[in-house]
C-alpha positions in Angstrom: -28.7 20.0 6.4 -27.1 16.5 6.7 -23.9 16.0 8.3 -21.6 13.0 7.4 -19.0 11.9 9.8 -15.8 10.8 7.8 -13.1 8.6 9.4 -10.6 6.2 8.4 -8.7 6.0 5.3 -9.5 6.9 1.8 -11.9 4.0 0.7 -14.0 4.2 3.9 -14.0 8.1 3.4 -15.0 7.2 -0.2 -17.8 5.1 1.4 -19.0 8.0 3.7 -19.1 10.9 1.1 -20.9 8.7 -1.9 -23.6 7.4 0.2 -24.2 10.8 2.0 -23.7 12.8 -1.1 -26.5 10.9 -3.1 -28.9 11.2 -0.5 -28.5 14.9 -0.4 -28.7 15.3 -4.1 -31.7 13.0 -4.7 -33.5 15.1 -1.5 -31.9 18.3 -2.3 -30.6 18.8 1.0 -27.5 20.5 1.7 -24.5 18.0 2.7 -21.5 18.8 5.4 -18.4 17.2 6.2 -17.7 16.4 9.8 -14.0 16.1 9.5 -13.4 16.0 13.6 -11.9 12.6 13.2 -8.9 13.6 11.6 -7.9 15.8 14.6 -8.0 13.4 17.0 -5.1 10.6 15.7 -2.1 10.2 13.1 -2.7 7.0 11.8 -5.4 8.3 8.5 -5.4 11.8 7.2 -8.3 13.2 5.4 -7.8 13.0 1.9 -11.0 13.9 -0.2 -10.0 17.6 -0.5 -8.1 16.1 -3.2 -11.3 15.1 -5.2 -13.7 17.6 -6.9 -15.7 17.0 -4.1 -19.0 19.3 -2.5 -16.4 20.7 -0.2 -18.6 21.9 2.8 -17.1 21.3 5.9 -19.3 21.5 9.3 -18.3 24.1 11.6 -18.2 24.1 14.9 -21.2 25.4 15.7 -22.9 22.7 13.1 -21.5 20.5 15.1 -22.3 21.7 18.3 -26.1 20.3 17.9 -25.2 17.0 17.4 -22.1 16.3 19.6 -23.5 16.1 23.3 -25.8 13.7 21.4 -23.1 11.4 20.7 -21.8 11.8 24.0 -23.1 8.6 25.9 -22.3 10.5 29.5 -24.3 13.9 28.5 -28.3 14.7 30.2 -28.9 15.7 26.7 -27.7 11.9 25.4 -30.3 10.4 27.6 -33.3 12.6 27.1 -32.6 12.3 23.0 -31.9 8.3 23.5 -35.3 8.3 24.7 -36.9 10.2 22.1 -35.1 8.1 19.7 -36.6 4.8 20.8 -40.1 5.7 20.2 -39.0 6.9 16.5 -38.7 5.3 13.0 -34.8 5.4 12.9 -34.8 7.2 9.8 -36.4 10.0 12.1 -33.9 9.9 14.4 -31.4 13.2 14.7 -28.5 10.7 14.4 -28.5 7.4 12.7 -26.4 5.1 13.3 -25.1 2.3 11.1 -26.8 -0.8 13.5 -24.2 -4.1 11.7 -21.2 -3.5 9.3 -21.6 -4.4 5.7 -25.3 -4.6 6.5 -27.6 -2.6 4.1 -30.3 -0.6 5.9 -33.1 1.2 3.6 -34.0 3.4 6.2 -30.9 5.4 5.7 -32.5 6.5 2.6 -35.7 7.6 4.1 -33.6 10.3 6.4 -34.3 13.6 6.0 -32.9 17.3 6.6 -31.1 18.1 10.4 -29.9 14.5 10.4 -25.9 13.2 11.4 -25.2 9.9 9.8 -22.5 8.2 11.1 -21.1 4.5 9.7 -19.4 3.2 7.2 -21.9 2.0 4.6 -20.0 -0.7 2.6 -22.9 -2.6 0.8 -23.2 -2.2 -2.9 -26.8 -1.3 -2.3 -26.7 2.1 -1.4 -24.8 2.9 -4.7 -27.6 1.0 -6.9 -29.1 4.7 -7.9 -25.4 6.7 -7.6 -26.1 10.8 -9.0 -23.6 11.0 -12.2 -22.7 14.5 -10.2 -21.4 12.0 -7.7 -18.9 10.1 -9.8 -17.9 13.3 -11.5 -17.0 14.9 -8.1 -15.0 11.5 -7.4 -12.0 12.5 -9.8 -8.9 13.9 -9.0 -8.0 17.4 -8.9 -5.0 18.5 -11.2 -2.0 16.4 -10.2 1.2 17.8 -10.7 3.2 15.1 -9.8 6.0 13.1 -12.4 5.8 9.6 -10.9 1.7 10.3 -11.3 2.6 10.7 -14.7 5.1 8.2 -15.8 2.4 5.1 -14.3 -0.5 6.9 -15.9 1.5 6.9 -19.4 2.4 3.2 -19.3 -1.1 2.4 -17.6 -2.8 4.0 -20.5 -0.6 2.8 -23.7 -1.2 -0.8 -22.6 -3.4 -3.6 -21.6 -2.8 -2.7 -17.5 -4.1 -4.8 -15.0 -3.9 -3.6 -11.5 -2.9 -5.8 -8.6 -3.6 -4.4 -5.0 -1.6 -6.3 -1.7 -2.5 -4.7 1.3 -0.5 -6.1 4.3 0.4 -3.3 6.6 -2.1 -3.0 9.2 -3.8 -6.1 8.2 -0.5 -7.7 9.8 0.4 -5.1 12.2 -3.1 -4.2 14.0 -4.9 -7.2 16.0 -8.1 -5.8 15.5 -7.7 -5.6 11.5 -5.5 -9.1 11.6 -8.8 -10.8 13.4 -11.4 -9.4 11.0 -9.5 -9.3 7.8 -6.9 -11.6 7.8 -4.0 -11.4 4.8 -4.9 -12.3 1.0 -2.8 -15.9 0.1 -0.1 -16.0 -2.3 -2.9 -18.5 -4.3 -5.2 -16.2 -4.7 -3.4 -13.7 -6.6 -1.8 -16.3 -8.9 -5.2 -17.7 -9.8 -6.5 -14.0 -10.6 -3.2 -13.8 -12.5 -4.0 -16.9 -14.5 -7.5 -16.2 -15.4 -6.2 -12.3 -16.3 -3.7 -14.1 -18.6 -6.2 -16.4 -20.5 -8.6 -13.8 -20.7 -6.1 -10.3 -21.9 -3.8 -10.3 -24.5 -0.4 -9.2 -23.8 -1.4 -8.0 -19.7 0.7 -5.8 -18.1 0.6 -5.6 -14.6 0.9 -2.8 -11.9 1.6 -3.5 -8.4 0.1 -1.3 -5.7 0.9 -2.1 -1.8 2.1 -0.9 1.7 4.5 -3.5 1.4 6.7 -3.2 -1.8 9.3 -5.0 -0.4 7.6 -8.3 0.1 5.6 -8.2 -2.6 9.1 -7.9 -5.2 10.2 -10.8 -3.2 7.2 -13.0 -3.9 5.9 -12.0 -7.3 8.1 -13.4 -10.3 5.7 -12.3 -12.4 7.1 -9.7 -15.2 5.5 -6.1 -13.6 5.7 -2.6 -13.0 5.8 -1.8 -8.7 3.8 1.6 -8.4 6.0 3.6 -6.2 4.6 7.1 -5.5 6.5 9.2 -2.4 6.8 5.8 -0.4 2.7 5.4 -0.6 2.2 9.0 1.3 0.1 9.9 -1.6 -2.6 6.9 -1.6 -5.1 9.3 -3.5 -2.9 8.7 -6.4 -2.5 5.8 -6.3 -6.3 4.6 -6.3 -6.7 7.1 -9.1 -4.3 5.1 -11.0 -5.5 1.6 -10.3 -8.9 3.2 -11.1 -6.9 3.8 -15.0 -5.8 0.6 -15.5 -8.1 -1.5 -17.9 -8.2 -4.6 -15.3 -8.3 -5.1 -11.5 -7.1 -7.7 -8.9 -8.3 -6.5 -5.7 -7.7 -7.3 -2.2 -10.2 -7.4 0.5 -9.7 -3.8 0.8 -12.3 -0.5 0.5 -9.1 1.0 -1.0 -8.8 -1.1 -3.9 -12.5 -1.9 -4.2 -13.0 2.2 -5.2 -10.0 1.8 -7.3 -12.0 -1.0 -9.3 -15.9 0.6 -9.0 -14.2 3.9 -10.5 -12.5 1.8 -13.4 -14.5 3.6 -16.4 -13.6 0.8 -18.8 -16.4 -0.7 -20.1 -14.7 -4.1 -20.9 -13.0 -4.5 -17.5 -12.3 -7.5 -15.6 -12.3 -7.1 -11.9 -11.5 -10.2 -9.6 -12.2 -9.9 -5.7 -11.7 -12.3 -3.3 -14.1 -14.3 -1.8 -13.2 -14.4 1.3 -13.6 -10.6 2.7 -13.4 -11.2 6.4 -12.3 -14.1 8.4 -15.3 -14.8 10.0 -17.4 -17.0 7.6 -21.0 -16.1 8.7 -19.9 -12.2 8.4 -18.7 -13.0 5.0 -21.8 -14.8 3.7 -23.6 -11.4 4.5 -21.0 -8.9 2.6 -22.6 -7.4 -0.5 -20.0 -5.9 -2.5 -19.4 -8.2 -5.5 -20.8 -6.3 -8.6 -23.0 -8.1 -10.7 -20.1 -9.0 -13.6 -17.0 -9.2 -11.0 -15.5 -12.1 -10.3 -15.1 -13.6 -6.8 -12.4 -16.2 -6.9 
């Protein structure tokens, strides 16, 4: 058994699940969900129950093995920690992502009664991705008529997909300091190379900030609006839809693109992911025909 710990929003839970669930398919080891996170705060909700996800959700007493291991104050924390040092990591009971954005091989060399616990976001891990794994990555039935309406238009024209996401990266310190917010400049330079590449682009706005983003973009396009964004699942399936993606220097909008099944797309990221510039020079997320601008 290997349990995953999911936190965050949707694109870092996208992370987590993808990475742990192709490992446990290639070794044919059964995969749980440590869900705890959720419990503990308001800010994120899980939200891959509404995929066609493995759905196998650690209990308590799954969780019961691993927990005074993660607990930095417990005798058993120590003794393990101990253990741990004189082992390979991927030996370890519970591996720990060591750098963000970093790609570690080892994590691929774990094997069954492990906890991995991270958030995986290097294009590496999903060189070798199972097909059950994208397959599982699709929504379940949506009954919803604003779902429908967008996917309609999306899929009767040449949609392109524009993702702003402002919210926290304005309102948290922590996110402001790392992330930063996108510039006006570089959407209108991923709008102008949309527009000299597509014939007759139609573009869909997605943000947590529809308000601004109407009052800054004169551009002629539709502003995805979808139960005032408390259904972001849908909204990542939709950008996912459109034929073309601008993303921002999100995990939200990066799934939205990597799950785009169009084999002609276009999908322009920023280059710029984080503030810090030796941080960003070690991001691996760019996709061999993306374009970083």
């Amino acid at each position: 058994m290997i349990i995953v710990n999911l936190i965050s929003g949707l694109g870092n839970q996208l992370f987590q699940y993808a990475i742990a669930r192709n490992i446990s398919l290639k070794k044919k080891i059964e995969l749980k969900l440590d869900i705890s996170f959720f419990s503990t705060q308001t800010l994120r909700n899980y939200q891959l129950d509404k995929f066609n996800i493995a759905e196998n959700l650690a209990s308590i007493q799954d969780l019961k093995r691993f927990t005074n291991l993660r607990s930095k104050h417990s005798v058993r924390y120590k003794i393990q920690r101990n253990i741990d040092n004189l082992l390979p990591k991927h030996k370890r009971k519970i591996f720990s992502e060591s750098y963000l954005w970093i790609y570690e091989e080892s994590l691929e060399k774990i094997s069954d009664h492990t906890y991995i616990d991270g958030y995986w976001q290097n294009k590496k891990y999903l060189k070798d991705l199972h097909p059950i794994v994208l397959e599982e990555l699709t929504l379940k039935n949506v009954d919803n008529n604003d779902y429908s309406h967008y996917l309609f238009l999306i899929s009767k024209s040449n949609s392109v997909s524009i993702h702003i996401r402002r919210g926290d990266y304005l309102g948290d310190k922590n996110a402001n300091e790392i992330f930063g917010v996108l510039s006006i400049d570089y959407y209108n330079r991923a709008i102008d190379h949309i527009k000299t590449q597509v014939e007759n682009p139609l573009f869909f706005i997605f943000s947590d900030d529809l308000n601004w983003a109407e009052e800054q973009f004169k551009i002629q396009a539709t502003f995805v609006k979808i139960e005032n964004g408390q259904k972001p699942y849908l909204e990542l399936d939709l950008m996912s839809k459109c034929k073309h993606n601008i993303i921002a220097n999100s995990s939200f909008s990066w799934w939205g693109a990597f799950l785009n099944r169009n084999f002609g797309k276009i999908v322009i990221m920023p280059k710029r992911w984080v503030l810090d510039e030796n941080i960003n020079a070690k991001i691996n997320l760019k996709l061999s025909n993306w374009i970083q601008l």
